[in-house]
Structure formats: C-alpha cells, structure tokens
C-alpha positions as CSV (number, residue, x, y, z in Angstrom):
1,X,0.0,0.0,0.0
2,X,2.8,2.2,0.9
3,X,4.4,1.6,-2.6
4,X,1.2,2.3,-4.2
5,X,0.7,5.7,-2.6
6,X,3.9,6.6,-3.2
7,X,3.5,6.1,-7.1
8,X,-0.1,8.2,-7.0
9,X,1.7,10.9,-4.9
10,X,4.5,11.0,-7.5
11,X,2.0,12.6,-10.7
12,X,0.3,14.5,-8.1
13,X,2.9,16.6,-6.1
14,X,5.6,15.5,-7.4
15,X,8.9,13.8,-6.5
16,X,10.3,15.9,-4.3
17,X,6.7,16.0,-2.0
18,X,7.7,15.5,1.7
19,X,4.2,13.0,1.6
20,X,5.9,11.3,-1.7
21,X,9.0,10.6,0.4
22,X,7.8,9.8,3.6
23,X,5.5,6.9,2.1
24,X,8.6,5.7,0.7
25,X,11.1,6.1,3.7
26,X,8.2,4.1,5.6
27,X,7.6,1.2,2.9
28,X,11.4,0.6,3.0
29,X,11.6,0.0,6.7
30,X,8.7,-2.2,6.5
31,X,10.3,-4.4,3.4
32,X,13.6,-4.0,5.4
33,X,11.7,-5.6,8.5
34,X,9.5,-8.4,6.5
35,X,13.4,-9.4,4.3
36,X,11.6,-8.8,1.0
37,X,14.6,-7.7,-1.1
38,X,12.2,-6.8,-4.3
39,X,10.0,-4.7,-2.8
40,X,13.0,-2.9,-0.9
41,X,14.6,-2.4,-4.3
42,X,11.5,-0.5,-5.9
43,X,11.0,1.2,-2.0
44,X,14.4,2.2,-2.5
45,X,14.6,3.3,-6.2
46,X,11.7,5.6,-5.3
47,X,13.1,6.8,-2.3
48,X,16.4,7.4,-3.8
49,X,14.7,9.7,-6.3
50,X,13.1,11.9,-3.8
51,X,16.2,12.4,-2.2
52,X,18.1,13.1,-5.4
53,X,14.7,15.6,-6.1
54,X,16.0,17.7,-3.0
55,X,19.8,17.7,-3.8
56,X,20.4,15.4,-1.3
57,X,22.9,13.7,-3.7
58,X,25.1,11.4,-1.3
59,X,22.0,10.1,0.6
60,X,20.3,9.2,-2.9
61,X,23.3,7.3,-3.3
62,X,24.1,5.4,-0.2
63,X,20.7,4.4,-1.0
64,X,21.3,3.3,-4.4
65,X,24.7,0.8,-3.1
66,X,21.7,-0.6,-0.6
67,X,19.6,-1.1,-3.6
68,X,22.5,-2.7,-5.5
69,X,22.8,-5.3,-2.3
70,X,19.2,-6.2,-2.5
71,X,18.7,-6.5,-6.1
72,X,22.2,-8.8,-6.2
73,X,20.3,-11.4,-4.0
74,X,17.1,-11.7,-6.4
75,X,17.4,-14.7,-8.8
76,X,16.6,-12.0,-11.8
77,X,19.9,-9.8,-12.7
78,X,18.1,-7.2,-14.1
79,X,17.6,-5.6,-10.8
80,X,21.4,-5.3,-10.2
81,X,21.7,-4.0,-13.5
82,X,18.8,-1.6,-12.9
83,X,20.5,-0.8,-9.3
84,X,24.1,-0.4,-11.1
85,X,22.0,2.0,-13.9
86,X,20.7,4.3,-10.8
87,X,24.2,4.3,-9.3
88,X,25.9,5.9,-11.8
89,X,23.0,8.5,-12.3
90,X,22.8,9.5,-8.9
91,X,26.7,9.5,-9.4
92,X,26.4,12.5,-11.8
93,X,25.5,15.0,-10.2
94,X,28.4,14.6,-8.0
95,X,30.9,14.8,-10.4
96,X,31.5,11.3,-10.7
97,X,31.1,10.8,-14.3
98,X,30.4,6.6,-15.0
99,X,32.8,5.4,-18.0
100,X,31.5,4.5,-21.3
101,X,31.9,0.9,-20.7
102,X,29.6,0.9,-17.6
103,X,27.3,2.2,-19.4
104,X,27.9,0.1,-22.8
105,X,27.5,-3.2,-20.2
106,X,24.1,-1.9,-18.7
107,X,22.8,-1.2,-22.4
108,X,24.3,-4.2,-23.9
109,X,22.2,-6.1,-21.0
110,X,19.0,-4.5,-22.3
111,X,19.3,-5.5,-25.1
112,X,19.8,-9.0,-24.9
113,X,16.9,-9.0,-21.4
114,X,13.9,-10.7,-22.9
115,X,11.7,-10.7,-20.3
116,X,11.7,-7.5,-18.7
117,X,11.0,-7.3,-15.0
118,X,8.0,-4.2,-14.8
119,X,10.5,-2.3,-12.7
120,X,12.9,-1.5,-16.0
121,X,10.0,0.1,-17.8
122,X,7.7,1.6,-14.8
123,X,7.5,4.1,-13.6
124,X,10.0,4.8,-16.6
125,X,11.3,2.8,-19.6
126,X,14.8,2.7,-17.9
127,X,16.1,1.2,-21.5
128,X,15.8,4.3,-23.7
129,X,17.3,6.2,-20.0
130,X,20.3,4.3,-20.4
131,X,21.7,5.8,-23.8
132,X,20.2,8.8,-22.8
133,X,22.6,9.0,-20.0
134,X,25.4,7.6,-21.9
135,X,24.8,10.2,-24.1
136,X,24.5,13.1,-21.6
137,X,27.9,11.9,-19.4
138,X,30.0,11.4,-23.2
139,X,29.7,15.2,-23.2
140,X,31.5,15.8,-19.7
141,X,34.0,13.5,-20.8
142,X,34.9,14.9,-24.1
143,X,32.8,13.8,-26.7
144,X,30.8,16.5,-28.3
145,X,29.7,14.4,-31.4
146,X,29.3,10.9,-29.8
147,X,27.1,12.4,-27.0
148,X,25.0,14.6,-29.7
149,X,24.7,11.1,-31.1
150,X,23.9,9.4,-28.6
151,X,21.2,11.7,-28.0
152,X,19.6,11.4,-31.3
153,X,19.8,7.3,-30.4
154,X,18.1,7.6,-27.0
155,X,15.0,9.7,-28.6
156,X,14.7,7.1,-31.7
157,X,15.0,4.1,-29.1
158,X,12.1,6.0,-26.9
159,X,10.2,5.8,-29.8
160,X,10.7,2.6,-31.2
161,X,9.8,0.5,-27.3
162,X,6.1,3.2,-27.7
163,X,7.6,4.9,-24.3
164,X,4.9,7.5,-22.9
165,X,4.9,10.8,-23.1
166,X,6.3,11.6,-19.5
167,X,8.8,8.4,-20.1
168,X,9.7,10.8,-23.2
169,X,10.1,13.5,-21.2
170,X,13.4,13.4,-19.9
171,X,14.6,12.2,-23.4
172,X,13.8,15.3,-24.5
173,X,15.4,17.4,-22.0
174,X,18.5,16.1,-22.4
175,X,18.4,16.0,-26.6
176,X,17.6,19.4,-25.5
177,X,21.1,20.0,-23.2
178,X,23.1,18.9,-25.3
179,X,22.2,21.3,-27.8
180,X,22.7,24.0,-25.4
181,X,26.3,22.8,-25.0
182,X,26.9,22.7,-28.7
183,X,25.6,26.5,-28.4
184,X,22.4,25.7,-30.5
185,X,19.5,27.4,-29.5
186,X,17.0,26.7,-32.7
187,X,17.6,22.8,-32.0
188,X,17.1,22.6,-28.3
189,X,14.3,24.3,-28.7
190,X,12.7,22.1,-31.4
191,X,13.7,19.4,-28.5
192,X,12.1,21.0,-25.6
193,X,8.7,21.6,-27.5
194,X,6.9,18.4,-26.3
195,X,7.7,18.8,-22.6
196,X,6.7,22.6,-22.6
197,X,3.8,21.7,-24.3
198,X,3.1,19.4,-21.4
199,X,3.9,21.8,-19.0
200,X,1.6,24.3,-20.3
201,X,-1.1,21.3,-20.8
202,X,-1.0,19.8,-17.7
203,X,1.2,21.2,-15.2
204,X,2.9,17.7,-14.6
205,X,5.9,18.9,-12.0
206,X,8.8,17.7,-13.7
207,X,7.7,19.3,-16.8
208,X,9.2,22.6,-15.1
209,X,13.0,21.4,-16.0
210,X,12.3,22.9,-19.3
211,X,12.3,26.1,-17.8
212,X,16.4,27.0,-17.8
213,X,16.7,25.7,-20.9
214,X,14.1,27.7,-21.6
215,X,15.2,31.0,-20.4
216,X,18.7,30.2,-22.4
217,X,16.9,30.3,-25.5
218,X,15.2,33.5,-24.7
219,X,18.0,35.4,-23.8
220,X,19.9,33.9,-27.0
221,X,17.2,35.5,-29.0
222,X,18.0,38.9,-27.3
223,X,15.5,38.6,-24.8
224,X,17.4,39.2,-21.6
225,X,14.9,40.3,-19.2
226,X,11.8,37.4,-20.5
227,X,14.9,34.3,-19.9
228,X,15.9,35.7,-16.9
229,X,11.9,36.1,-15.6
230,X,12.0,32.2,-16.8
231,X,14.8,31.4,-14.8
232,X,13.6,32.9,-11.4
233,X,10.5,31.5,-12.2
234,X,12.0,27.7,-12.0
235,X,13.9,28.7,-9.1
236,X,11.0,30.0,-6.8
237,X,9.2,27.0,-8.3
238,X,11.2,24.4,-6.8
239,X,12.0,26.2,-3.4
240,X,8.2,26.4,-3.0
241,X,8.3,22.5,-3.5
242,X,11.6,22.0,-1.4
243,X,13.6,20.8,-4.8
244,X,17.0,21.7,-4.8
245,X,17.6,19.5,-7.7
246,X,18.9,21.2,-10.9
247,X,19.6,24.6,-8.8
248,X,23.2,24.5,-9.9
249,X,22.2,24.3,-13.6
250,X,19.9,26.9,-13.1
251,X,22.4,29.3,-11.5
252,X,24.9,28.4,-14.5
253,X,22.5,29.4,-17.1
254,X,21.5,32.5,-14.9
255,X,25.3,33.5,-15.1
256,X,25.6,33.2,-18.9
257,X,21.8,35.0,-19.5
258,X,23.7,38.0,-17.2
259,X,27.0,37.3,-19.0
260,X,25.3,37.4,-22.7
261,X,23.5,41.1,-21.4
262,X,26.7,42.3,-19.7
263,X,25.4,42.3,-16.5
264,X,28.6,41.4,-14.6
265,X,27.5,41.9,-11.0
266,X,24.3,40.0,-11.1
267,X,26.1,37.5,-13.0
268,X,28.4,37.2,-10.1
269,X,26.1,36.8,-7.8
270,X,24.6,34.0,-9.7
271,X,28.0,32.2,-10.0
272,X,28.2,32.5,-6.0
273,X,24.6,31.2,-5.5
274,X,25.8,28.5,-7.7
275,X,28.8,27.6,-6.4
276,X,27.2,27.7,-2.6
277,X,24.4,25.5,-4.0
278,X,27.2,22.7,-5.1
279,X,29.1,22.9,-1.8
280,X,25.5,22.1,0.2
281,X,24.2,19.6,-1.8
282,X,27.4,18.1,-3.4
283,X,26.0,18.8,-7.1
284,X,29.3,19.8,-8.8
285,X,28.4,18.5,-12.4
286,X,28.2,22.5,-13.3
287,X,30.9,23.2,-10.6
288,X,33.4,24.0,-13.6
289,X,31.4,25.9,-15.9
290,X,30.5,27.8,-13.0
291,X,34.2,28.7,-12.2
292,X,34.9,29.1,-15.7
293,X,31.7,31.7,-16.4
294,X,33.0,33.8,-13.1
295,X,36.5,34.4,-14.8
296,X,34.6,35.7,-17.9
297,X,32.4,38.3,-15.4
298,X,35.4,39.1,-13.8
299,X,37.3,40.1,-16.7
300,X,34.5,42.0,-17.8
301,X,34.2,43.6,-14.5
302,X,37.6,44.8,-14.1
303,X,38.4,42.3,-11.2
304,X,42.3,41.5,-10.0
305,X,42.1,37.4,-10.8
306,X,40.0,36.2,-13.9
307,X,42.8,33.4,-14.1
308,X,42.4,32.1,-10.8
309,X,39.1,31.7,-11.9
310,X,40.0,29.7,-14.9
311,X,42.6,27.7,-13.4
312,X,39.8,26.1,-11.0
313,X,37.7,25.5,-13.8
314,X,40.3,23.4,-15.3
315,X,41.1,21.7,-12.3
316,X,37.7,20.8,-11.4
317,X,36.8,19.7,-14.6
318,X,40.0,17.3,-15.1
319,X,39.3,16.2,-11.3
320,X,35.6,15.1,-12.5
C-alpha cells in the first residue's frame, strides 16, 4: 500500500513531495523488516529519487549501493543491472562521471533481457534512459559528437519501445542540453517543444525542467529580461516544493543570461549562489562551468584574478 501511494503521490505533487518521500522512507523499513529484497529495491529506487529531487545527492546514493545489495540477491539480474543503472546516475550530479563501458554493459544487458521485470520500464522505460545517460555523461567527458549522437539514439530508441509521453520526457530534455552545450538554441528548442507543451497542458511537475533551458533560449534570442523572468520562475518554483535539484544548472545558465547582457555583478552573484548551492548539496556536475563563467564576469568587471578563476575550472573539470 505504501508503494502504491507513493506512485499516486508521484503525478500529483511530485517527486520531491515531503508525503511522496515519507511513504517511501516508511515502505522501506517495512520491506527491510519483513526481508523482501524486491520490494525494498522498488521502495528504495523511489526513495532514492526523492532524495536526489531535494539535492540530497550522497544520501540518494548510499541508497542506491543498498539497492545494488538487495537487487544482487534476487534470482533475476536485471535488478542489479537496474541498481548499477541508478548508481551511476545519482553518481552525476556529483561529479563522478560513470565510464562508457559501464554504461555500454548496462545497455548491452538490455538488449539482450527478454523478459523485462515491470521495474525496468515503470514508472520509466529505464532502457531508452540508459543511452540517454550515456549520451548526456559522453559530453562531460569529451565527446561532443558521440554524445550529440547518442542523444539522437536515445529519442529514436524511446520511440521505437512506444515509451509514454512523461517516459519521453526526460529524453527530450537532455536531446535538448546537449544542444545547449553545442551552443544551438533553434535545435534545443525544437527538442524542448513536447515537454513545454506538457507543461503548459498539464502542469505535470517535472515538466518545469524545461524552464532553464528555456530562459537560455530566450535570452539567446535577445530577450534578456523574458529568460531571466523564466529562470527565477524555475527557481521560486522548486523552493516552494523543497527541490534543490537542478539549482546549480539553473544558477549556470542564470550566469551566462547575465553574461550574454553584460550584467557582470548579477552574473556574479549567480556564479556565487551557484557555487554555494554545489558545496551544500554536493551537485558539482556544473561546478566547472560555474568557475569558468566567473573568470569571464570578472574580466569583464575589471576584477584583480580572472585566471584564478580559470585555473579552477580546469582543475575541477580534469578532477571530475
């Protein structure tokens, strides 16, 4: 029952909902308590979402290894596999960037998995997710074209297994980031079109990721003041609903909007909210950028040590 309320909390409030995470945090303890290692695993997957939600990055992970124990026991290895997929996910944000060849061996398992336990595609089709965040993670490591590829691959394997509309989604968003990465605003906006339209439809919650993207696109289009609106507007958005997940990105795309304007100070005051945001939650996956986008202000803005600035964004990117 607890599961169950958990999943109908999920569409309604959201992932981040303190009621979405409490019935979780209680349906593990009870799994935990009654030895059922499959329904800790999906208690756990769940739970380690909402935690992720809030920015709470190392518990979502500690969570994740306690997954990867359970789901080693079951006689089915796709919930290892599964567990392995979330590890490296939850990893991200952190800066710990999984290798190509973990994710190559959790794709390559997919593949050949005929029987698919529900848990790989429900809540979401984690298939399609798999080269969509092997596609996402090729781009922090150095590969512009593989992970614009890669991209392209996820949305056409989405597709092809009839994944929903909210499965779709986050497919979309991150087609859509990498194309802000390669600097192209026309195609990540073709790419966020079907979750704003969702947004706009329904209001589904997670829909509001679009938003910094969003407000990127805006401001490339000389619109300074409407993408920084946007921006704020995701930000109040999820500390209304206690999400602290995607904060740093929004801070980093904040600091370029300002940056693009010349609006040094309130750029560089969006680097530092940034920057703080990373040290509290531990999501560094911008922490670079960040660094890198304050030398640029501060050049602008006449300050004594740009190159300090740039010298920690190449150490915290070759560190990651």
């Amino acid at each position: 029952l607890r599961l169950a309320l958990g999943g109908a909390l999920s569409g309604v409030e959201g992932y981040g909902s303190p009621r979405f995470g409490a019935a979780f945090e209680r349906a593990a303890e009870l799994c935990r308590s009654v030895g059922d290692p499959r329904k800790l695993y999906q208690a756990l997957s769940y739970l380690s979402y909402f935690h992720s939600n809030r920015g709470e990055n190392r518990t979502a992970l500690e969570l994740m290894e306690e997954g990867l124990r359970a789901g080693e026991t079951l006689d089915n290895p796709a919930y290892a596999v599964m567990a392995r997929q979330w590890r490296a996910v939850y990893g991200f944000p952190l800066g710990q960037f999984a290798d190509t060849g973990e994710w190559d061996e959790i794709i390559e398992f997919y593949d050949r998995c005929e029987e698919p336990p529900a848990e790989l595609i429900r809540p979401f089709d984690l298939r399609p997710f798999a080269r969509m965040w092997r596609a996402y993670s090729l781009w922090f490591l150095g590969c512009p074209d593989r992970a614009r590829d890669g991209a392209l691959e996820a949305l056409v394997r989405g597709v092809e297994s009839d994944t929903d509309e909210v499965g779709m989604m986050p497919i979309h968003v991150i087609a859509a980031a990498v194309e802000r990465l390669r600097r192209n605003p026309q195609g990540a906006f073709e790419q966020l079109q079907p979750v704003l339209a969702m947004l706009q439809e329904t209001g589904y919650p997670a829909a509001a990721i679009a938003l910094p993207y969003l407000g990127w696109i805006q401001a490339c289009g000389g619109e300074f003041a409407e993408g920084v609106a946007t921006i704020h507007q995701f930000i109040a958005g999820c500390r209304a609903a206690g999400v602290r997940q995607f904060l740093t990105k929004a801070f980093t795309h904040l600091a370029e909007i300002h940056l693009m304007a010349g609006q040094t100070e309130a750029g560089l005051e969006a680097v530092d909210q940034g920057l703080a945001e990373a040290e509290e939650t531990g999501e560094r996956y911008h922490e670079a950028e960040l660094w890198r986008l304050k030398g640029e202000l501060e050049l602008r803005h006449g300050e004594d040590d740009p190159e300090g600035c740039f010298q920690r964004a190449i150490e915290v990117a070759r560190r990651q």
